[in-house]
KEROPA-763387 format. One line per 5 residues: number of its first residue (from 1); their letters; for each residue y, z, x of N, C-alpha, C. Coordinates in Angstrom, 3 decimals, decimal comma, m for minus. Atoms other than C-alpha are relative to their C-alpha. Layout:
N
NUM = A = Y/Z/X/Y/Z/X/Y/Z/X | ... $
END
This chain:
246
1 = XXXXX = m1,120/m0,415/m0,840/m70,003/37,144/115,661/1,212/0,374/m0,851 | m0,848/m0,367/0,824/m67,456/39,353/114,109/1,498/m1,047/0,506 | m1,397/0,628/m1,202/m64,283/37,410/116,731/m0,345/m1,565/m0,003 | 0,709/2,097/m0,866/m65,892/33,699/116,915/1,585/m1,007/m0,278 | m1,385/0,669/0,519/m62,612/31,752/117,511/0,813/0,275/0,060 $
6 = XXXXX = m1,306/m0,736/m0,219/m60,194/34,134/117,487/0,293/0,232/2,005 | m1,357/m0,033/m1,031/m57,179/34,596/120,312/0,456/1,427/0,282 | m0,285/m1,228/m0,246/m57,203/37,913/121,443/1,048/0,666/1,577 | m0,946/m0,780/m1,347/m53,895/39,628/123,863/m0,368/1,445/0,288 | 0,325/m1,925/m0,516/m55,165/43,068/125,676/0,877/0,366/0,941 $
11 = XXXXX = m0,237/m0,463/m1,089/m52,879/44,790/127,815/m0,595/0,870/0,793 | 0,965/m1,383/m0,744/m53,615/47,033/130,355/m1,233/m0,232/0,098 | 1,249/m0,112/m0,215/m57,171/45,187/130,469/m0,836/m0,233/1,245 | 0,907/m0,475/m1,643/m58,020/45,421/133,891/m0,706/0,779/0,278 | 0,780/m1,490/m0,230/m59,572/48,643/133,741/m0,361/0,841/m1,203 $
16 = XXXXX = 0,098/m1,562/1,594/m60,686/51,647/131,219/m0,118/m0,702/m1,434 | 0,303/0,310/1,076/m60,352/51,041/127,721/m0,021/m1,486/m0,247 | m0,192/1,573/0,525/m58,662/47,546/127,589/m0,753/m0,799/0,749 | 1,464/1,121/m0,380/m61,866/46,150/130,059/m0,421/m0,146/m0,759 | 1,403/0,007/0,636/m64,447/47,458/127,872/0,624/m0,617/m1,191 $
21 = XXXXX = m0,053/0,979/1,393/m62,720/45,727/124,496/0,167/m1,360/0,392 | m0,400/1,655/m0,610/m61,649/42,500/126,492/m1,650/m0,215/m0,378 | 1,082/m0,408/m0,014/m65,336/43,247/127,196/m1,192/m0,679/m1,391 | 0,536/m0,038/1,266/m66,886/43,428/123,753/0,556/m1,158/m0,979 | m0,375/1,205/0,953/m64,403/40,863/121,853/m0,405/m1,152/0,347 $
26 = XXXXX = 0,488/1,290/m0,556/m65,431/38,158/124,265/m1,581/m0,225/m0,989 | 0,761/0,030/0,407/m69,155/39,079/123,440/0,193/m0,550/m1,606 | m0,240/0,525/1,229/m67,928/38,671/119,663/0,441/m1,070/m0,437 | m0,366/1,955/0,611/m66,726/34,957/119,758/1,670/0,303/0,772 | m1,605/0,866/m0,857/m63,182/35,656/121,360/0,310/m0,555/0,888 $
31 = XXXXX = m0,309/0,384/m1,765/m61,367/34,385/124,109/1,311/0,335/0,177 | m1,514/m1,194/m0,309/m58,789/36,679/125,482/0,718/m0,192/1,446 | m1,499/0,158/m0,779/m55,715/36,861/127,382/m0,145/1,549/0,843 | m0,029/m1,756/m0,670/m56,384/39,998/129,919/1,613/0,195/0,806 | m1,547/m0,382/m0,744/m53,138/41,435/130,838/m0,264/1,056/0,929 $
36 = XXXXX = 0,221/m1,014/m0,880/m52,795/43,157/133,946/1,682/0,270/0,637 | m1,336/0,082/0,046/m49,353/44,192/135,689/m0,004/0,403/2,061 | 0,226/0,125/m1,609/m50,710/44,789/139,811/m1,797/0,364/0,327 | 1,049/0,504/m0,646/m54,497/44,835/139,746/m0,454/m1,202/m0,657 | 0,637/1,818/0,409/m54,954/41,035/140,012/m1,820/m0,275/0,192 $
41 = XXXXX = 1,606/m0,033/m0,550/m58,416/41,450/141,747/m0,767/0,413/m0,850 | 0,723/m0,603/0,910/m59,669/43,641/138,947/0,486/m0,722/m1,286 | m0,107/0,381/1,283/m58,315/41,569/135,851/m0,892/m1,618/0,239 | 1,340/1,668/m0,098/m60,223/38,343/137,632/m1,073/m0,092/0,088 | 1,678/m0,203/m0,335/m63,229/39,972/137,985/m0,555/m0,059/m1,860 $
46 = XXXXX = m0,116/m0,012/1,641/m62,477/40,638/133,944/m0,365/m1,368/m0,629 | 0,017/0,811/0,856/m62,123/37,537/133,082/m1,282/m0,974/0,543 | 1,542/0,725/0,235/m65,525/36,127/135,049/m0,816/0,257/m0,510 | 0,717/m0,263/0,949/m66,978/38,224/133,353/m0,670/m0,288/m1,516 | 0,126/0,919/1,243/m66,004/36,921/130,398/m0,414/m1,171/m0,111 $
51 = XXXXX = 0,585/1,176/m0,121/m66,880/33,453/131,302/m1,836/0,062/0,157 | 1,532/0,347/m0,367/m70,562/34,415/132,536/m0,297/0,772/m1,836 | 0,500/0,315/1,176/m70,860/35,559/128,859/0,341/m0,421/m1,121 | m0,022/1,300/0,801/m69,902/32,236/127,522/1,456/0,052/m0,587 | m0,852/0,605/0,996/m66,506/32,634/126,191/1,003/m0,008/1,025 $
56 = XXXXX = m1,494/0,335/m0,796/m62,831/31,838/127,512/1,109/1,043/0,849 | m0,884/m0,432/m0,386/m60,178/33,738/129,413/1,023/0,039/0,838 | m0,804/0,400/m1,345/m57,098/33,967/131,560/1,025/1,466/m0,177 | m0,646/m1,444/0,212/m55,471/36,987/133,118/1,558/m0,793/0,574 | m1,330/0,153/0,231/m51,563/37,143/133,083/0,557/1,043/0,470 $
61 = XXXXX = m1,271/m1,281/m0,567/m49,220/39,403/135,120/1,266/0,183/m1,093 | m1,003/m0,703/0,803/m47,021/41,206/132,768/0,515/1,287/0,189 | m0,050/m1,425/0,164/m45,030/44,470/133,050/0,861/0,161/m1,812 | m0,782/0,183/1,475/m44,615/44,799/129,113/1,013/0,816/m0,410 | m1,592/m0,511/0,123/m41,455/46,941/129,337/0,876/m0,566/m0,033 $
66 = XXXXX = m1,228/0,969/0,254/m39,900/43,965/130,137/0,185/m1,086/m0,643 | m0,142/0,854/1,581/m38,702/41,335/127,493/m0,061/m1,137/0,356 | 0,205/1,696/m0,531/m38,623/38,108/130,138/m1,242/m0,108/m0,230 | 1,928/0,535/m0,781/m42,369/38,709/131,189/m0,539/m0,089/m1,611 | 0,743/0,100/1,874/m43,475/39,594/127,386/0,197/m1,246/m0,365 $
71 = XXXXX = m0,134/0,981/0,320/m41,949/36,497/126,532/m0,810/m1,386/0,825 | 0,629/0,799/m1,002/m43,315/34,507/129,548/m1,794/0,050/m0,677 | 1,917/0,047/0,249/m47,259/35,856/128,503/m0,751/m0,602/m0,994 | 0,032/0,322/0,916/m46,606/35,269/125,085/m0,245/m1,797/0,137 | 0,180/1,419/m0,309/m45,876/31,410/125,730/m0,786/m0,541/0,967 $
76 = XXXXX = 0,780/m0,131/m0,335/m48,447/31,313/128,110/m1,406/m0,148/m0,431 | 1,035/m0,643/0,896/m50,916/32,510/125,638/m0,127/m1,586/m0,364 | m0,130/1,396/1,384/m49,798/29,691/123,037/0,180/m1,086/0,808 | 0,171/0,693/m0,631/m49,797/27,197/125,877/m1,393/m0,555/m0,074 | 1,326/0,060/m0,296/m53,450/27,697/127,014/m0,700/m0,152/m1,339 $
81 = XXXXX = 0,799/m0,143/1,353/m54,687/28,692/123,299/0,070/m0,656/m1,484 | m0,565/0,347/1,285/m52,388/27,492/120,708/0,222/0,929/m0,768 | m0,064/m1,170/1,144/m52,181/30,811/118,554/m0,363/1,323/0,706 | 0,012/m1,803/m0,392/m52,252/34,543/118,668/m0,794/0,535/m1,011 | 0,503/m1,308/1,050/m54,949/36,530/116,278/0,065/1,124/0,239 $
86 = XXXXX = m0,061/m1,566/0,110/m55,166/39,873/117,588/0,504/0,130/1,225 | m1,023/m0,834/m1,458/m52,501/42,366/120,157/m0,930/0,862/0,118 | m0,084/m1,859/m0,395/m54,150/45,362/121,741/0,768/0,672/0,499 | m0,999/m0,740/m0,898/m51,271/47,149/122,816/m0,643/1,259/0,758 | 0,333/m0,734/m0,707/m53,302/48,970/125,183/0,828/0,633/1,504 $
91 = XXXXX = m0,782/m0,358/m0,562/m51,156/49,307/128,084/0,528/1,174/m0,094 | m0,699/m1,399/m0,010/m50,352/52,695/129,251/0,118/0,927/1,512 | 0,204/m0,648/m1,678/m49,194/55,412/132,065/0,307/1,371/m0,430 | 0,030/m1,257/0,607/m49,263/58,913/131,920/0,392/1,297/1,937 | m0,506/m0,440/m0,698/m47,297/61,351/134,485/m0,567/1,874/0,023 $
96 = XXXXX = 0,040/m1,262/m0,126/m48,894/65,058/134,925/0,748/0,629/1,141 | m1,198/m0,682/m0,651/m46,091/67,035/135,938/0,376/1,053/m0,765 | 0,026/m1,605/0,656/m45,341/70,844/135,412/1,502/m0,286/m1,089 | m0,986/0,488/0,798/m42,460/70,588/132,662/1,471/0,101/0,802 | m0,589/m0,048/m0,671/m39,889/71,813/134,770/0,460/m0,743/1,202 $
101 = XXXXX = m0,414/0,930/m1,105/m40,153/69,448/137,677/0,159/m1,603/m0,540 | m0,098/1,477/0,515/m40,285/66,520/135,054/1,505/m0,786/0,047 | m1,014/0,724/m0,068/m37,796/63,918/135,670/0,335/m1,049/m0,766 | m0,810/0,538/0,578/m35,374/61,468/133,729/m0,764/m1,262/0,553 | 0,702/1,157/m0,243/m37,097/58,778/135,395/m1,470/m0,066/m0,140 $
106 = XXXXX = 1,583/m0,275/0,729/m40,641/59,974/134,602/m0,069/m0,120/m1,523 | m0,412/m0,143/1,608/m39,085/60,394/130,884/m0,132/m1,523/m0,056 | m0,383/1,715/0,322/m38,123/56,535/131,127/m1,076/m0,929/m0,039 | 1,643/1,056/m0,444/m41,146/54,875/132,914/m0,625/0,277/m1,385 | 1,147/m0,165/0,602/m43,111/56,423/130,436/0,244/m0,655/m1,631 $
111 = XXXXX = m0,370/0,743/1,387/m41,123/55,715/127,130/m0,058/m1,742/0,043 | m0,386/1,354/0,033/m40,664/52,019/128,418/m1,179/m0,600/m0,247 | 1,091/0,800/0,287/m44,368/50,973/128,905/m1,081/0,636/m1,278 | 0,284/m0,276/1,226/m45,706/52,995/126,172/0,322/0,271/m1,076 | m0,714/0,301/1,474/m43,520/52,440/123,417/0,804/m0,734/m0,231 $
116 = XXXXX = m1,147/1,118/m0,045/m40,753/50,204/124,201/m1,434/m1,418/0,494 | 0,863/1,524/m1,037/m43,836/47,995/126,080/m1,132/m0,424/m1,330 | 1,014/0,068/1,247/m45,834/48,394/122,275/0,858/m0,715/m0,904 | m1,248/0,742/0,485/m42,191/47,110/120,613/m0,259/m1,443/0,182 | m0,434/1,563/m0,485/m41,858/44,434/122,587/m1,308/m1,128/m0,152 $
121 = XXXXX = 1,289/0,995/0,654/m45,431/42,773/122,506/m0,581/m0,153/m1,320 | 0,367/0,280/1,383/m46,014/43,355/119,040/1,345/m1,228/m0,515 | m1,126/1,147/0,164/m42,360/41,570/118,444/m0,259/m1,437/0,247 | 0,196/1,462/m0,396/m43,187/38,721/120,347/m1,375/m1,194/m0,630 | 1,439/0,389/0,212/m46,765/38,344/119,157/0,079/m0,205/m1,638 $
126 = XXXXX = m0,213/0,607/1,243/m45,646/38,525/115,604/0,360/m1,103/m0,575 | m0,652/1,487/0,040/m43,511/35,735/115,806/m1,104/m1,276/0,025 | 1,022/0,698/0,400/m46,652/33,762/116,380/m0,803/0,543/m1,039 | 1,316/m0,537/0,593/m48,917/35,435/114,389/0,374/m0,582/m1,802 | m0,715/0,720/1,136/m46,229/34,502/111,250/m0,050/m1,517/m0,198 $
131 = XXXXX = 0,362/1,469/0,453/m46,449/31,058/111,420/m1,593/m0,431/m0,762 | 1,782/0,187/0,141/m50,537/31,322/110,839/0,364/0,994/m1,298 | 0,148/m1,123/1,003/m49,356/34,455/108,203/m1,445/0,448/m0,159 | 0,870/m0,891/m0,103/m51,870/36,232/109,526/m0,700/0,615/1,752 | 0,208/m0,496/m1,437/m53,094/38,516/112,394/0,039/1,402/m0,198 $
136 = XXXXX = 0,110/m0,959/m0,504/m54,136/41,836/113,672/0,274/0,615/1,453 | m0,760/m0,284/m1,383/m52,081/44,177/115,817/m1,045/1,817/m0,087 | 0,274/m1,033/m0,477/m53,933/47,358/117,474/0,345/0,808/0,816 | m0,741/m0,476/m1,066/m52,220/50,018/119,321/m0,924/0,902/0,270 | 0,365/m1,054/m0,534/m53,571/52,519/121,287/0,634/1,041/0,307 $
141 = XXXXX = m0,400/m1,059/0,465/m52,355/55,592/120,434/m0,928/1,164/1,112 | 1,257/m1,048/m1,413/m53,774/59,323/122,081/m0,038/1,178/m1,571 | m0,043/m1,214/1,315/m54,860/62,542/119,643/1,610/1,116/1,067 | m0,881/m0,952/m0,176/m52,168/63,904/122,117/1,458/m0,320/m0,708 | m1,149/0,378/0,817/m49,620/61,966/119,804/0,059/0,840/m1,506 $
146 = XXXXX = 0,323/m0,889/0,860/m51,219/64,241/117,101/m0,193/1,434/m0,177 | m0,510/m1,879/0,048/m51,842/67,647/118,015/m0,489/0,138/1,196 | 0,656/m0,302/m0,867/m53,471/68,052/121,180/1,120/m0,199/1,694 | m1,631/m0,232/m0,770/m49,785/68,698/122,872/m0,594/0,975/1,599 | m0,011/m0,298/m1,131/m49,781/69,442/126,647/1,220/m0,135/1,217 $
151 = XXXXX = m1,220/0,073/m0,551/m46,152/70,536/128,258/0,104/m1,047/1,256 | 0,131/1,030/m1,105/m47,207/68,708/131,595/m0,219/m1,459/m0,626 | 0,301/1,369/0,587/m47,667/65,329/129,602/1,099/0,205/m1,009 | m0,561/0,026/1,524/m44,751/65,849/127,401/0,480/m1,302/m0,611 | m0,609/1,393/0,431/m43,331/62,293/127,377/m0,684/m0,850/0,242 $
156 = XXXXX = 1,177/0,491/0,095/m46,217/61,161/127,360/m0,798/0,184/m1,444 | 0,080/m0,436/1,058/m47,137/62,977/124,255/1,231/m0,363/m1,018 | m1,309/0,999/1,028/m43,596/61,608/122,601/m0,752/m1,130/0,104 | 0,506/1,444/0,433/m44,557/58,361/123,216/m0,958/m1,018/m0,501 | 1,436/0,314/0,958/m47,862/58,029/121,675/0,249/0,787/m1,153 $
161 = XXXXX = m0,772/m0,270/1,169/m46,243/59,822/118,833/0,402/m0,917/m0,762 | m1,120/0,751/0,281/m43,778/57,500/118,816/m0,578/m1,291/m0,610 | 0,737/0,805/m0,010/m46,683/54,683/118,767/m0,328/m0,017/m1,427 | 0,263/m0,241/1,353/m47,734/56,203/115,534/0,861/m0,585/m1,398 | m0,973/0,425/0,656/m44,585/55,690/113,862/0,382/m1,053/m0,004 $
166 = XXXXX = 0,150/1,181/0,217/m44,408/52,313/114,978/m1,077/m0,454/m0,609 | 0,668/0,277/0,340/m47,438/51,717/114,038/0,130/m0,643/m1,488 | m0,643/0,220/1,205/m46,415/52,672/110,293/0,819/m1,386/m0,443 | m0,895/0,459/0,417/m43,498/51,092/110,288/0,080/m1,544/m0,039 | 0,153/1,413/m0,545/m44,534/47,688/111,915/m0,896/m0,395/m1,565 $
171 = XXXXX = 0,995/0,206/0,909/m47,426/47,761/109,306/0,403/m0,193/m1,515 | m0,898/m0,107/1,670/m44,584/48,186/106,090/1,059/m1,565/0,381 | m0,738/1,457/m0,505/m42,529/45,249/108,205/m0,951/m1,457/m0,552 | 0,835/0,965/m0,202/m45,538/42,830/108,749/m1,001/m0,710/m1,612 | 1,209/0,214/1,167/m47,573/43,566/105,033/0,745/m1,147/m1,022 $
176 = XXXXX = 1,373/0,148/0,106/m49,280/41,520/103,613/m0,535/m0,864/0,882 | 0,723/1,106/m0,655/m49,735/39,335/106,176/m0,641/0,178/1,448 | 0,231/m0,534/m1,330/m49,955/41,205/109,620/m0,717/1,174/m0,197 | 0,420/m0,991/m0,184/m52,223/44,032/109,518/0,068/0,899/1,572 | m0,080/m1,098/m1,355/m51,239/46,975/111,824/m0,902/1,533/0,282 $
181 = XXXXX = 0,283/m1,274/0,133/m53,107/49,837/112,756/0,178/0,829/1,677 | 0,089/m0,686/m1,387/m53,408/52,324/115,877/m1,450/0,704/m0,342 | 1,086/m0,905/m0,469/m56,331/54,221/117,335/0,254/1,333/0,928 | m0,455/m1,088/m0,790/m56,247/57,745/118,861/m0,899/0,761/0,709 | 1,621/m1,141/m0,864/m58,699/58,609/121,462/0,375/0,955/0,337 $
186 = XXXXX = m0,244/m1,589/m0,053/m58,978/62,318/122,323/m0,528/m1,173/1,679 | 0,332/m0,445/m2,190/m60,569/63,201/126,543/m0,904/m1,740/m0,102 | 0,864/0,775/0,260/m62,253/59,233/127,469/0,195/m0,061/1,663 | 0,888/0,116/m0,958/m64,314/58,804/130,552/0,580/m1,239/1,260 | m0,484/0,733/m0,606/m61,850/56,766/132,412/0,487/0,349/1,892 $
191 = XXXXX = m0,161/m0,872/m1,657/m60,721/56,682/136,492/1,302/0,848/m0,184 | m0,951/m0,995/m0,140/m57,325/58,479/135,359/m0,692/1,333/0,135 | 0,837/m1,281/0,307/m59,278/61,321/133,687/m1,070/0,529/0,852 | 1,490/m0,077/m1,037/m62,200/61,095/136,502/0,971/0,905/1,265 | m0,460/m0,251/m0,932/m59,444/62,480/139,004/0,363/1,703/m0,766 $
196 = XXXXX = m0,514/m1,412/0,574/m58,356/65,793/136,804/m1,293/0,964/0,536 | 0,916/m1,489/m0,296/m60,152/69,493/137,911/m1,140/m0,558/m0,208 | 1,534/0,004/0,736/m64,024/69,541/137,491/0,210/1,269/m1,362 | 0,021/m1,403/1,207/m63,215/73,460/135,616/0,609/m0,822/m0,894 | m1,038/0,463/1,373/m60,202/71,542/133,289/m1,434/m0,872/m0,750 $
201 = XXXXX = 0,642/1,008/1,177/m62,639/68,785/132,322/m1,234/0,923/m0,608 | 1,228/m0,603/0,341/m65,779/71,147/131,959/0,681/0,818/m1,296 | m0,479/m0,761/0,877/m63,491/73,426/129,597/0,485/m1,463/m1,158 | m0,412/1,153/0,944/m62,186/70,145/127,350/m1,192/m0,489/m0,674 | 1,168/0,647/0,782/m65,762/69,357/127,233/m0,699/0,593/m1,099 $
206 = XXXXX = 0,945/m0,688/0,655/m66,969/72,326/125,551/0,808/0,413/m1,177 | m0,468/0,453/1,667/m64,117/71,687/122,652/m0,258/m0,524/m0,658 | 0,419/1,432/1,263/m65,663/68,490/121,500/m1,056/0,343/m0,220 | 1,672/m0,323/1,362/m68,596/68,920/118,759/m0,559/m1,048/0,694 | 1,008/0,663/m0,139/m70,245/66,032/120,566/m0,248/0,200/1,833 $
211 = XXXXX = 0,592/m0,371/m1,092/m70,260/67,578/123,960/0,328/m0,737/1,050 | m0,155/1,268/m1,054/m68,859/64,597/126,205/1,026/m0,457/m0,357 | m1,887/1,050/0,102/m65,682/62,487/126,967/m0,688/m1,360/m0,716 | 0,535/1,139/0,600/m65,865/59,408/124,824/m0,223/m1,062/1,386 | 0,251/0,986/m0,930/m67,059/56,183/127,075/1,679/m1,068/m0,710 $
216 = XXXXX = m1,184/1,232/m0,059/m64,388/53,335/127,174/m0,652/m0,919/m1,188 | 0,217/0,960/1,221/m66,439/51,341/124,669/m0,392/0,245/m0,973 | m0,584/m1,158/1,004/m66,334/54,400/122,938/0,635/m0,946/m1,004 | m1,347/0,910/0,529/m62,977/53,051/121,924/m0,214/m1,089/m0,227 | 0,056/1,599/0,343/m63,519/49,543/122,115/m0,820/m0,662/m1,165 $
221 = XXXXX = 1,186/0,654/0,703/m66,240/49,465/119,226/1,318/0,784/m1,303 | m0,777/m0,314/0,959/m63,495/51,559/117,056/1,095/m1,607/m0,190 | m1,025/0,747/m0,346/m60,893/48,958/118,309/m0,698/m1,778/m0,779 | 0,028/1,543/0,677/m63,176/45,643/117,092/m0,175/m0,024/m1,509 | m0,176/m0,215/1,284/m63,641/47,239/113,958/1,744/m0,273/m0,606 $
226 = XXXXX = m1,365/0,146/0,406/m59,993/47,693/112,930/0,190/m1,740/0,169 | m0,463/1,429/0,069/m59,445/43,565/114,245/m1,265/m0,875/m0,284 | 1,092/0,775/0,375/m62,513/42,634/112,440/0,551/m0,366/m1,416 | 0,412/0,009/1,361/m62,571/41,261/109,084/m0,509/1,191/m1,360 | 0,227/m1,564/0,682/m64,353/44,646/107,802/1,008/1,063/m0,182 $
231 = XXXXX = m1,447/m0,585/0,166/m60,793/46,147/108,255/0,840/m0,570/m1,040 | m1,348/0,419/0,705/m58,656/43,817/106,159/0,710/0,963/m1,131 | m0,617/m0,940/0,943/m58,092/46,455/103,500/0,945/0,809/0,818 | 0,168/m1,230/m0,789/m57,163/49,038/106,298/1,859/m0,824/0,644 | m1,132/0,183/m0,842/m53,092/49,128/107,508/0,589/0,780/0,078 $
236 = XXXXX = m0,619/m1,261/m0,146/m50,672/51,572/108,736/m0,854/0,930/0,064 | 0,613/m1,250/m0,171/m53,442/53,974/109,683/m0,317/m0,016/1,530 | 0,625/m0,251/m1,253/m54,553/55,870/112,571/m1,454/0,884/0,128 | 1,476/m0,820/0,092/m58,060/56,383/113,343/m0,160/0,852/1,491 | m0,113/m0,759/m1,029/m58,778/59,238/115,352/m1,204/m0,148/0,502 $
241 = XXXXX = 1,333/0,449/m0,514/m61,936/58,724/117,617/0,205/1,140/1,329 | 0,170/m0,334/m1,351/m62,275/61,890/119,660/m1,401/1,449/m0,124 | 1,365/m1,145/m0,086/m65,827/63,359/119,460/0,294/1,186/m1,037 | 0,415/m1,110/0,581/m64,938/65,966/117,182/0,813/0,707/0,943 | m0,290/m0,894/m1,112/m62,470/68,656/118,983/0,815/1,376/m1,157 $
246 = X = m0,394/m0,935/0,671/m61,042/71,646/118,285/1,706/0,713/0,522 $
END
């Protein structure tokens, strides 16, 4: 078991990417903290899951934009667990809107839980993670923070940018003792993406060299790598995981 033991925080794991790694780290020896922020029904189904295969969990209402609740999940965590090894700053929302009708409050929501809401739980989670001087933080990043720019998603596309640069920067803060990295999935097989055009997705599909939207555990097998042991060399980078596109 690459995880046996370890204390793993996922946001956003109620659904899509941050199920399927809650998912997979359990299988690997963890016992994780599923963060959800209004589907309670779907982060408890998460975490029996996790129990029927054998390891620990407890889900936690958080909206990680804000700095009480972050703090609340955090102590929470270290209540139930005693320690923090690995963040997924998975948590994310994404607004398709023509650029023109985009609004100041669509700008905000979006900067708050995906980059101010990646701030704030890495902050808090460090603070534990320093006392142990040691721990792995994973963000979830998009290739649209890299090049795969789309005016209707623009602050959406800043802020997984922006993720990047934290990423860095957290990773020059934290070294040698915190390893930081991000991940950057391209098109993944989730219910956001399940609602876009059939033509849009059929045309996205026939960019990627492997012919298909990544699966959710797609990601999640990139994601236990990076907070495995087989990573420790590996900080301040972003791995891009999107089939191959063009």
């Amino acid at each position: 078991m690459k995880l046996k033991n370890k204390i793993a925080v996922i946001t956003g794991a109620s659904r899509g990417i941050g199920k399927a790694t809650a998912l997979l780290f359990a299988r690997e020896g963890a016992k994780i903290v599923v963060n959800y922020i209004s589907s309670e029904k779907e982060a408890l189904l998460v975490v029996s899951e996790i129990e029927k295969i054998g390891s620990e969990a407890i889900a936690i209402k958080c909206d990680v934009s804000r700095e009480d609740e972050v703090k609340e999940m955090i102590n929470q965590t270290i209540t139930k667990f005693g320690k923090i090894d690995i963040l997924v700053n998975n948590a994310g929302i994404v607004f398709d809107v023509p650029f023109l009708e985009r609004t100041v409050d669509q700008w905000k929501r979006t900067i708050d839980v995906n980059l101010i809401g990646t701030f704030l739980c890495s902050k808090y989670v460090s603070i534990e993670m320093l006392k142990n001087n040691t721990g792995k933080i994973i963000n979830i990043s998009s290739t649209s923070g890299t090049s795969d720019f789309d005016p209707e998603s623009i602050d959406y596309d800043s802020s997984k940018a922006g993720v990047i640069a934290l990423t860095k920067n957290l990773a020059k803060e934290f070294a040698p003792k915190i390893q930081v990295n991000s991940i950057a999935p391209g098109w993944v097989d989730t219910e956001m993406n399940r609602e876009l055009p059939k033509d849009f997705i059929k045309g996205e599909t026939e960019k990627i060299y492997l012919k298909r939207f990544a699966t959710p555990e797609d990601i999640a097998k990139a994601v236990l790598f990076l907070a495995s042991d087989d990573a420790d060399y590996i900080t301040g980078s972003t791995l891009k995981v999107d089939g191959g596109h063009d």
